[in-house]
KEBATI-705666 format. One line per 10 residues: number of its first residue (from 0); their letters; for each residue y, x, z of N, C-alpha, C, O, CB. Coordinates in steps of 0.02 Angstrom, whole numbers. Glycine has a CB too. Layout:
REM residues N
NUM	A	Y:X:Z:Y:X:Z:Y:X:Z:Y:X:Z:Y:X:Z; ...;
***
This chain:
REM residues 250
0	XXXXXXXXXX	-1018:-727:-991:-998:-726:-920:-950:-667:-909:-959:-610:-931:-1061:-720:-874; -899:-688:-871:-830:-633:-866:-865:-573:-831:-914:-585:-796:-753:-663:-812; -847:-523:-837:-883:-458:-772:-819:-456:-726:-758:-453:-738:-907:-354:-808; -871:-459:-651:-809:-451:-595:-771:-383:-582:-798:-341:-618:-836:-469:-525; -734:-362:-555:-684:-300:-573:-733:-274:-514:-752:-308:-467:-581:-303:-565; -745:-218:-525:-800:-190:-456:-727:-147:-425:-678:-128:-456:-894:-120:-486; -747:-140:-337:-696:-133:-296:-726:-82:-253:-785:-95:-245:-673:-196:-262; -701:-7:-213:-717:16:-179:-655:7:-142:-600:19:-167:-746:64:-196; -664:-18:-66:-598:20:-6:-626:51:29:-683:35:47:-550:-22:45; -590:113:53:-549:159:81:-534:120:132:-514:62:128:-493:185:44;
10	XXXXXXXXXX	-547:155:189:-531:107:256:-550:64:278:-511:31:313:-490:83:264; -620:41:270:-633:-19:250:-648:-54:338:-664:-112:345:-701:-17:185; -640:-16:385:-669:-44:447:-604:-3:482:-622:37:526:-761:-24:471; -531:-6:469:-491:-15:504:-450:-72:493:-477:-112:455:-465:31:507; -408:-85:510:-371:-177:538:-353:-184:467:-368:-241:450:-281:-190:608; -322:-141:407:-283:-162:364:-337:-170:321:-339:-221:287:-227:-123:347; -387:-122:317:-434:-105:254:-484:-165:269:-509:-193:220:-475:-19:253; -500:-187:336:-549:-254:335:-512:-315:324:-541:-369:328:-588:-265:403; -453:-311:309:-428:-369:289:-430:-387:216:-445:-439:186:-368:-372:310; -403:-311:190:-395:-313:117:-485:-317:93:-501:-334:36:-346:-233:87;
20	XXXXXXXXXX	-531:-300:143:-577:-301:100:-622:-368:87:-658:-386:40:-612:-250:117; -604:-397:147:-620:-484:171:-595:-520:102:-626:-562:69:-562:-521:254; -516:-488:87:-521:-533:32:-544:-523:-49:-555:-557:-99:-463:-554:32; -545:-465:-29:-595:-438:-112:-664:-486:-115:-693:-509:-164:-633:-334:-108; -679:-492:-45:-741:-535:-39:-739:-605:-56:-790:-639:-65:-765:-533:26; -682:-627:-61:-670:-694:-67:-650:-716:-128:-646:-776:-143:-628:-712:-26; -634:-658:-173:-596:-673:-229:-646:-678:-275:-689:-633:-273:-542:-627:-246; -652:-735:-331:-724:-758:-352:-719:-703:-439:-761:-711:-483:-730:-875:-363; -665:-654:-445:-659:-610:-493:-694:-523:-461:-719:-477:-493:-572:-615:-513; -680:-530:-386:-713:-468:-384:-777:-457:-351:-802:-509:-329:-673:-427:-359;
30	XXXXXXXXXX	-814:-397:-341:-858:-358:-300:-837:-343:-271:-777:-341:-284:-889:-319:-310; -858:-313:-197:-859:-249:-153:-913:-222:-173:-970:-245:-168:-860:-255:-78; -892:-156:-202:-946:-124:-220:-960:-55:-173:-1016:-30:-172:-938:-111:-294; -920:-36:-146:-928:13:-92:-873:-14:-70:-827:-47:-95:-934:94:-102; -899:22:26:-852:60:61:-854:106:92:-909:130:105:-830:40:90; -787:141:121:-780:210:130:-747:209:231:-700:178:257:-713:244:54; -795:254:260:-759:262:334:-781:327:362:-840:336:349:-781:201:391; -759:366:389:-780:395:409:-830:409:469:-878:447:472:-746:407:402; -804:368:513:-810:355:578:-877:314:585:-917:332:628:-747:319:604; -895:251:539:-943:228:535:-985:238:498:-1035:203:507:-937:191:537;
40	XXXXXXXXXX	-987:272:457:-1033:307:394:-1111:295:402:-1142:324:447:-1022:397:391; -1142:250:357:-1198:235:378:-1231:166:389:-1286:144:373:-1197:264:423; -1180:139:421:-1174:71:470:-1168:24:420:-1133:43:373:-1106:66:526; -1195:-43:411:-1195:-99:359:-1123:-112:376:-1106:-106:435:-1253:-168:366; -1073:-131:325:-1025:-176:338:-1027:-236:364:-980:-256:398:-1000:-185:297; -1075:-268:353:-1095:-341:393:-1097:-326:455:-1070:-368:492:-1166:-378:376; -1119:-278:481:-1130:-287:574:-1047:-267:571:-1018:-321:579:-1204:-212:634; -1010:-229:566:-952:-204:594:-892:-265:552:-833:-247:550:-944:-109:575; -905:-310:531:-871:-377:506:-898:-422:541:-874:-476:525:-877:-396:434; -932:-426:575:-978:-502:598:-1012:-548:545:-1019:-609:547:-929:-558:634;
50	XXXXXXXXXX	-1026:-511:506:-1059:-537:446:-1123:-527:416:-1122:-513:356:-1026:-523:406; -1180:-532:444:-1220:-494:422:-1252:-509:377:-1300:-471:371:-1250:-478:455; -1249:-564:326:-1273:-560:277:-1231:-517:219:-1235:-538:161:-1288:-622:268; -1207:-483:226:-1163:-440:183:-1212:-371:190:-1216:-346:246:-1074:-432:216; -1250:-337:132:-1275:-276:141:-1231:-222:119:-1259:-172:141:-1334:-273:110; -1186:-206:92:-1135:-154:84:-1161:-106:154:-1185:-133:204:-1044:-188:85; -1154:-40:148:-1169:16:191:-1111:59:177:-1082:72:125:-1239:51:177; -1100:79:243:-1028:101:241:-1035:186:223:-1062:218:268:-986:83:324; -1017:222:170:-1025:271:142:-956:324:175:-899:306:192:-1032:251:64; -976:368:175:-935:445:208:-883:462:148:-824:446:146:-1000:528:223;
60	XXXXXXXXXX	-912:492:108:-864:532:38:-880:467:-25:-929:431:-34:-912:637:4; -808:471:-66:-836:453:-146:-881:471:-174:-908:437:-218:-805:465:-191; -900:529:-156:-956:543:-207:-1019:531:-191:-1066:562:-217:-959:605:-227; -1030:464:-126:-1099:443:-117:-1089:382:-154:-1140:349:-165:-1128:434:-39; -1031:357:-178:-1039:277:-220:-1062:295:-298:-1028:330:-336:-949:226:-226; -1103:276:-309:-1158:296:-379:-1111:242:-443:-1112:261:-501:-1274:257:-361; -1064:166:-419:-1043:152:-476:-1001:203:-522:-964:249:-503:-1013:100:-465; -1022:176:-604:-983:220:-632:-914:226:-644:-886:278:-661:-1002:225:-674; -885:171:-637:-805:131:-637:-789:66:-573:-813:9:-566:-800:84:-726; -744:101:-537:-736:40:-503:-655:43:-476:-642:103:-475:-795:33:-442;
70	XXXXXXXXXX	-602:11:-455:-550:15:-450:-541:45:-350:-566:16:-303:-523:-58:-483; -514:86:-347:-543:131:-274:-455:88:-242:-396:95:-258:-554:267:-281; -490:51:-196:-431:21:-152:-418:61:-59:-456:60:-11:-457:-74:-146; -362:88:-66:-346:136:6:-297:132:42:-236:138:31:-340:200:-1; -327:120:91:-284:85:157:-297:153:227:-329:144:279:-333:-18:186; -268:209:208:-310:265:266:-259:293:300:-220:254:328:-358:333:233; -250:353:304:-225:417:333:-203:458:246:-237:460:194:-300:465:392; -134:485:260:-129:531:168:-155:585:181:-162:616:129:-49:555:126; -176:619:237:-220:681:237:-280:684:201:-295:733:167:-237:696:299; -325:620:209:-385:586:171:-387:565:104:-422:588:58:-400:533:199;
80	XXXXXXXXXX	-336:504:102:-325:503:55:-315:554:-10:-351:554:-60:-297:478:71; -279:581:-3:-247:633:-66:-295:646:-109:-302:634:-169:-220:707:-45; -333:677:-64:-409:694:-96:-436:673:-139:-437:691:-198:-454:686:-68; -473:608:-100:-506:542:-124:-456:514:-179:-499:514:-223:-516:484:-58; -414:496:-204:-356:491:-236:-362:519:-307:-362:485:-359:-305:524:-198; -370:600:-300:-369:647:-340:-450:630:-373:-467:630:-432:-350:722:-300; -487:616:-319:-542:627:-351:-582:568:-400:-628:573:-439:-580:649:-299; -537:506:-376:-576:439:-393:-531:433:-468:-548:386:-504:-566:362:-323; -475:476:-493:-424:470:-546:-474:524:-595:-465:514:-656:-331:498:-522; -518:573:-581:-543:624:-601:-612:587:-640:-641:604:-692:-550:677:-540;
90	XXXXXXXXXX	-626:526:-586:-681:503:-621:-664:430:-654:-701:381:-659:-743:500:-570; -608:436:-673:-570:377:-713:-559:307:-693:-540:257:-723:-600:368:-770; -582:322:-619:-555:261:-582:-484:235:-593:-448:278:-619:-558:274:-512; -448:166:-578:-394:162:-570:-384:155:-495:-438:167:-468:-373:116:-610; -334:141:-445:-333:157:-393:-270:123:-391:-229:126:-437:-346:224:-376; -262:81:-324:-210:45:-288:-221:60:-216:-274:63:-183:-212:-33:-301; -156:71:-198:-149:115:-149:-86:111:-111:-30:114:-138:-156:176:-174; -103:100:-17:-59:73:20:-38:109:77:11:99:114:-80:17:35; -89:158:78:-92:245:114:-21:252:93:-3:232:38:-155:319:74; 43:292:157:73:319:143:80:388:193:39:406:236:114:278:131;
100	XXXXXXXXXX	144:421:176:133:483:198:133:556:161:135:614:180:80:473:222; 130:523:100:114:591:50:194:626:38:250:600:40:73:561:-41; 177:688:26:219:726:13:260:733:-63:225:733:-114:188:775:33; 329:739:-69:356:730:-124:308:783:-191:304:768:-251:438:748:-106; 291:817:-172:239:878:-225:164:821:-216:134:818:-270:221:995:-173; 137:787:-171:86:753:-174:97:718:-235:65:728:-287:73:715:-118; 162:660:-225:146:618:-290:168:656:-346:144:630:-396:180:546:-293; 209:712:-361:182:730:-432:130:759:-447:117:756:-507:214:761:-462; 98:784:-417:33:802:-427:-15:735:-430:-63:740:-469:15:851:-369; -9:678:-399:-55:627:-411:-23:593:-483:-58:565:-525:-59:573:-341;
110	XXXXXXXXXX	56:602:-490:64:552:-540:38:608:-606:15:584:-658:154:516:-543; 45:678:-597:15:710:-642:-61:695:-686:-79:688:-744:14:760:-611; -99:694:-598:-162:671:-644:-164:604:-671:-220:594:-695:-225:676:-607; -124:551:-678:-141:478:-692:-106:490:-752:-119:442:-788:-118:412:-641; -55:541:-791:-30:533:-858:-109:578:-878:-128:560:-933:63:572:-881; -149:621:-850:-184:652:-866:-229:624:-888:-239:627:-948:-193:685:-835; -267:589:-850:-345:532:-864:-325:477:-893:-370:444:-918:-389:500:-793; -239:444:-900:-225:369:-935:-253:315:-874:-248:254:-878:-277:357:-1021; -279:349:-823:-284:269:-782:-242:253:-741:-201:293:-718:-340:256:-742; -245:189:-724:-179:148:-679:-172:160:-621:-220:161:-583:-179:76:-673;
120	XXXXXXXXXX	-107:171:-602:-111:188:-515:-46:142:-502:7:136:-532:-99:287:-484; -73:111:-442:-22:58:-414:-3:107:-351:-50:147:-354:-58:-31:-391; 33:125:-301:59:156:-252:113:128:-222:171:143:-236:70:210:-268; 87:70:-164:162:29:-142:140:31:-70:83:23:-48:182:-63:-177; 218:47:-27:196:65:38:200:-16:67:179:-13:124:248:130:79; 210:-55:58:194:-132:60:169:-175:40:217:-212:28:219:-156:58; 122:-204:24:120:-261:-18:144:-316:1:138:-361:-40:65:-276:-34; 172:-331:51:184:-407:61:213:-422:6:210:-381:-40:226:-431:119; 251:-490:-4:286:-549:-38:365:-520:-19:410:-499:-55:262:-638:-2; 359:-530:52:413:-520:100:453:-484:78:505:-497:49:400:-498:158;
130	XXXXXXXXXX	422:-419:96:450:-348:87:475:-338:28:535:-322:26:403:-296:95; 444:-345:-24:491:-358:-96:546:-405:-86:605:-390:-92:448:-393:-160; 528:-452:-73:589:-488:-73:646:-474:-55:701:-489:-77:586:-529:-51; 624:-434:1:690:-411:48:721:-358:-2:783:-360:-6:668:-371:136; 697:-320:-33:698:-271:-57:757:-283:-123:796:-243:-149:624:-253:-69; 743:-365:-137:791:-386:-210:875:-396:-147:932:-376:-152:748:-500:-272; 843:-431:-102:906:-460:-62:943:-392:-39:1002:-388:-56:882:-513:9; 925:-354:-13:961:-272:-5:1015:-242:-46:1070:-219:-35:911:-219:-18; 959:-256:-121:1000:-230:-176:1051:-270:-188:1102:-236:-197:967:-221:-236; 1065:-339:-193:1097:-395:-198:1153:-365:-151:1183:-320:-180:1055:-465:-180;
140	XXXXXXXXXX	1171:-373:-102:1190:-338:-40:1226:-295:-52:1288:-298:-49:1145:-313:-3; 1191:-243:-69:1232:-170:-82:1279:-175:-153:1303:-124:-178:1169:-98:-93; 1286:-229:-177:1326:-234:-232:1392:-216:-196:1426:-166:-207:1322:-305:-270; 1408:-272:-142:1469:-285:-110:1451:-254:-34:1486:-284:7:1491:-371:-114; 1422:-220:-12:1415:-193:57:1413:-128:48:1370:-123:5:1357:-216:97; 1434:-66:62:1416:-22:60:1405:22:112:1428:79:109:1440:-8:27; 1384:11:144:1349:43:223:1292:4:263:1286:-58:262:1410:47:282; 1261:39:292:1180:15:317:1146:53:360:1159:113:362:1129:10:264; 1111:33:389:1057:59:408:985:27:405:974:-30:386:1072:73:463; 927:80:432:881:34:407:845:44:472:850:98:501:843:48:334;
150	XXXXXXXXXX	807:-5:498:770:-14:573:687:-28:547:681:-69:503:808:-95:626; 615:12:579:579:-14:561:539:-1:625:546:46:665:563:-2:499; 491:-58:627:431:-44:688:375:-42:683:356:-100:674:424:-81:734; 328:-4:684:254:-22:698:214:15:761:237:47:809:214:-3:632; 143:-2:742:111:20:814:101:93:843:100:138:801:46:-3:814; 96:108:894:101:174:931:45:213:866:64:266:840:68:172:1032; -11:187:849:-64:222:816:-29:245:737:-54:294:710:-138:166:812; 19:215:707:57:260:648:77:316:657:124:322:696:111:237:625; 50:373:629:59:419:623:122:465:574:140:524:581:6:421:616; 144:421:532:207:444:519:280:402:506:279:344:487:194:476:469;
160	XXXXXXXXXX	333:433:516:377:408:527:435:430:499:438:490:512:376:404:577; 492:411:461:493:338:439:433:306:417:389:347:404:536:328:387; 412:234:408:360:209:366:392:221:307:453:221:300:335:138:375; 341:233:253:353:209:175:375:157:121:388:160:61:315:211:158; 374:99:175:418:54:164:499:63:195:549:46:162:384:-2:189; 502:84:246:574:97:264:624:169:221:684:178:213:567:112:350; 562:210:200:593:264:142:613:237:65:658:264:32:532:322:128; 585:198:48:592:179:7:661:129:14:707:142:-25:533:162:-9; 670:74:60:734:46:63:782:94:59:821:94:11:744:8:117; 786:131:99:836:207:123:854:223:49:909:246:35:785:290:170;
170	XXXXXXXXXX	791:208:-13:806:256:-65:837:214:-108:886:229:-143:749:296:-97; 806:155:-105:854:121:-162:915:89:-135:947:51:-170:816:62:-202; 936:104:-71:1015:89:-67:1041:136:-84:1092:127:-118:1046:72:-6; 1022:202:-72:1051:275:-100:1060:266:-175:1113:280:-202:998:343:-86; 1013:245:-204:1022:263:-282:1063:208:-316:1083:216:-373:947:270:-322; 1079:139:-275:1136:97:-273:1197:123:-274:1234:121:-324:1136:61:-224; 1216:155:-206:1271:198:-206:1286:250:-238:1344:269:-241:1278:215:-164; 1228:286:-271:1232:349:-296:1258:393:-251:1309:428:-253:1268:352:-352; 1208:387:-203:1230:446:-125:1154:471:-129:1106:447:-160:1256:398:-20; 1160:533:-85:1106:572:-55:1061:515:-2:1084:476:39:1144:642:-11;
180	XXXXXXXXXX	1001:526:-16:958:480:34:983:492:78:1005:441:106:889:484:46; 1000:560:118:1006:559:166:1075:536:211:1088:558:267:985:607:169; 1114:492:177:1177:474:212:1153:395:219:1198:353:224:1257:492:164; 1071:367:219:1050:297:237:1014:329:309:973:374:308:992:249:171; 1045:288:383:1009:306:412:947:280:440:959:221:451:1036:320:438; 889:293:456:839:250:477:806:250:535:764:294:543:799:252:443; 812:224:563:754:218:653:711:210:642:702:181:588:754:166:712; 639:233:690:614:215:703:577:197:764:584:226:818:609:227:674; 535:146:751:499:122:847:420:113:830:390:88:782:537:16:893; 401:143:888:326:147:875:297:131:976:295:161:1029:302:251:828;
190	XXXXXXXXXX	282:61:946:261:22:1014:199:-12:1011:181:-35:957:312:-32:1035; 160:-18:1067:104:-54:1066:114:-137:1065:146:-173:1104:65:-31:1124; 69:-155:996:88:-243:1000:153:-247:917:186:-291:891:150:-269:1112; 147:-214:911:182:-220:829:143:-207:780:93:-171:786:238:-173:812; 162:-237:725:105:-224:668:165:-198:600:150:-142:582:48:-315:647; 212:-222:571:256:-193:529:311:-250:528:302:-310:516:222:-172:457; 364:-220:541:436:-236:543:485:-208:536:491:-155:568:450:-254:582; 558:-237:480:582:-211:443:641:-240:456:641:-302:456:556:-211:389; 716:-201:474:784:-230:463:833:-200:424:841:-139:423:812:-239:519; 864:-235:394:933:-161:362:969:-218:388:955:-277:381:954:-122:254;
200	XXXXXXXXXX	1043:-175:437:1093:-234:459:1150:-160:403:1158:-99:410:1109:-259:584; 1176:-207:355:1255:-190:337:1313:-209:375:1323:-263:402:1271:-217:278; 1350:-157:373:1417:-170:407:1475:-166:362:1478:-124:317:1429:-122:462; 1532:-220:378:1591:-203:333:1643:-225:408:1621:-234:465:1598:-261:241; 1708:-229:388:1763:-256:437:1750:-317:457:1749:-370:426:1829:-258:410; 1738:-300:527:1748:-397:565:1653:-406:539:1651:-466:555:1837:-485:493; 1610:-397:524:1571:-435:509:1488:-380:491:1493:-333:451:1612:-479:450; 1450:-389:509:1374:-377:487:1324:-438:467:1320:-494:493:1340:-343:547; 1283:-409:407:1240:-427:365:1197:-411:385:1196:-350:380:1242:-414:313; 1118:-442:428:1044:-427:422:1004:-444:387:1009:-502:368:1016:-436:460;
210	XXXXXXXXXX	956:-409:367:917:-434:322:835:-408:368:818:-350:380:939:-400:236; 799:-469:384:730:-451:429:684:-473:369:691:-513:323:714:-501:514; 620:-418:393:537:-453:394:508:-410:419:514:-350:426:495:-473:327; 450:-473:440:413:-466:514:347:-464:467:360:-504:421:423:-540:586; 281:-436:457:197:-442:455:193:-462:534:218:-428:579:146:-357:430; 162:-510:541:141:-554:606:45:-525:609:9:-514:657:157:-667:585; 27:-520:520:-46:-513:507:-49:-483:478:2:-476:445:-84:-551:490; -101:-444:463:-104:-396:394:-126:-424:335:-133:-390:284:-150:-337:400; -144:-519:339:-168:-556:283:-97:-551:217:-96:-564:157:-188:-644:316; -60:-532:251:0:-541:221:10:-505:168:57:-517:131:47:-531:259;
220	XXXXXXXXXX	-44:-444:153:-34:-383:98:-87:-400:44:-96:-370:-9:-50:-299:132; -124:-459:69:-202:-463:25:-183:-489:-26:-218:-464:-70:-267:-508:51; -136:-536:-57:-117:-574:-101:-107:-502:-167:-139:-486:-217:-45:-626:-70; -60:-480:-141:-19:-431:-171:-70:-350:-169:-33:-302:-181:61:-429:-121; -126:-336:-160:-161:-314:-151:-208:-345:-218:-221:-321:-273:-170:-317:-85; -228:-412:-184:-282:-415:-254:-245:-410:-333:-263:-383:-385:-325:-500:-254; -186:-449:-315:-138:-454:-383:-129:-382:-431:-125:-372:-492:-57:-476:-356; -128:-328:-356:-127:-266:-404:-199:-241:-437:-207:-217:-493:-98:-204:-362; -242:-251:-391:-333:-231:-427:-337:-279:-484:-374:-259:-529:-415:-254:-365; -304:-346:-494:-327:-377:-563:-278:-354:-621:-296:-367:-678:-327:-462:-560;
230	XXXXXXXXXX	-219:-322:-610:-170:-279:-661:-177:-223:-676:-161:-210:-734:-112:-273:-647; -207:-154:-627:-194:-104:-638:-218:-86:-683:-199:-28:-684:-197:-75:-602; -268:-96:-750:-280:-59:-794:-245:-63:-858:-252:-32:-911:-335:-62:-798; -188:-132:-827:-124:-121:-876:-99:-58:-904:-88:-47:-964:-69:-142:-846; -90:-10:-845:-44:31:-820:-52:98:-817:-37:140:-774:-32:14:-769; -87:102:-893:-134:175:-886:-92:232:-904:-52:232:-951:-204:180:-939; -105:292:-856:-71:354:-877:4:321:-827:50:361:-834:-65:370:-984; 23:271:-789:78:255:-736:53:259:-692:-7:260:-679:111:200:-732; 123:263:-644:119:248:-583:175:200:-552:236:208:-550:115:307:-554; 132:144:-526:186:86:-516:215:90:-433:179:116:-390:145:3:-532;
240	XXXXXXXXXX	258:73:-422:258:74:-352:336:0:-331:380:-3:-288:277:177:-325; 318:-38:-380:375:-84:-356:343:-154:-384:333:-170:-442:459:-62:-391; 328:-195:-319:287:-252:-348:323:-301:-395:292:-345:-424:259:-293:-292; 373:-294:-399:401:-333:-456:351:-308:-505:315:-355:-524:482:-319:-476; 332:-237:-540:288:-259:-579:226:-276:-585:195:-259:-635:291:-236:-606; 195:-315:-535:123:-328:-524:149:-416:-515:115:-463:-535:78:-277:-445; 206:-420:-485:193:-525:-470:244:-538:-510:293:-503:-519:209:-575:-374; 231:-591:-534:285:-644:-561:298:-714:-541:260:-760:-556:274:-652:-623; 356:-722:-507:370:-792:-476:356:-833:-524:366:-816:-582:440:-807:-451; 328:-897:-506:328:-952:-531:400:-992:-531:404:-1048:-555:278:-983:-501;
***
């Protein structure tokens, strides 16, 4: 009998982390083997899902989950995270991870410890389908476009800004051009009633290029989410952060 990949999330009773964790639940390869909240610490996950035959108990710190290996999935705040991060790589967890926010010294210090321990770290400020995609069409784009900007929206409750998905476009048109990030410019909007939305419009003479995507749901990251918890121990001693290497089109 196969063993299921045991799963802890991070976040697990805010909008993104109960989605991603709904589908860990569904996926007939994994566990939920913990989860992590602060706020509810204590509380069965079944009552705060509408689920109550689910006994999972929603745990405060990593270091109340007693498994000895489990792949630590985080959907939080990077103030929290980092930590938890540092600490779940320490105990040879692998870790996929959708938290952004971290500081350029954060990820070498996180990618430090993952050449350190050899375990896999996925780190993508998106998972959609979408968002990659857009991401090939950009580059495509910037072959023959060379100017842009990049537009992104989410809800008043994001706490930082640009998103990590919109830094990252910013970066790989820069490293297209072989310009300074900072000559991509980026907006942002932070309104109640948005969930994540993404534009780069290029300009040339006489004419502009847009390129949109919209998350309508946050179901939209679970695909690409589980895809990375069933790869990451590919990827030991890396750090991935471009889903091209986690999906492969059919």
């Amino acid at each position: 009998m196969e063993t299921k990949i045991k799963v802890v999330v991070a976040g697990a009773t805010g909008k993104t982390g109960k989605e991603v964790g709904r589908a860990v639940m569904r996926a007939g390869d994994m566990e939920l083997a913990g989860a992590l909240g602060h706020s509810h610490a204590g509380m069965a996950l079944g009552d705060l899902w509408g689920d109550p035959g689910l006994p999972v108990i929603v745990s405060r710190n990593l270091a109340d989950i007693t498994a000895p290996y489990a792949v630590l999935v985080d959907f939080t705040e990077p103030e929290s995270a980092y930590g938890r991060m540092m600490e779940a790589i320490a105990r040879r967890w692998d870790i996929v991870v959708g938290t952004t926010g971290f500081s350029g010294r954060q990820y070498e210090e996180i990618a430090e410890m993952v050449r350190r321990y050899q375990v896999g770290a996925v780190i993508i400020a998106n998972f959609s389908l979408g968002a990659w995609i857009m991401e090939r069409l950009a580059l495509e784009a910037s072959r023959y476009l060379n100017r842009a900007e990049v537009l992104e929206a989410h809800p008043d409750t994001k706490k930082d800004r640009p998103s990590g998905t919109a830094r990252r476009m910013a970066g790989l048109l820069a490293d297209s051009w072989q310009r300074d990030v900072s000559t991509v410019p980026v907006h942002s909007v932070r309104l109640p009633g948005m969930v994540a939305h993404q534009a780069v419009i290029f300009g040339a003479s006489g004419q502009t290029l847009t390129l949109r995507h919209d998350v309508h749901d946050r179901s939209a990251y679970s695909a690409g989410v589980l895809a990375a918890v069933r790869r990451v121990r590919e990827f030991g001693g890396t750090v991935v952060q471009d889903m091209g290497d986690i999906i492969t089109p059919e």
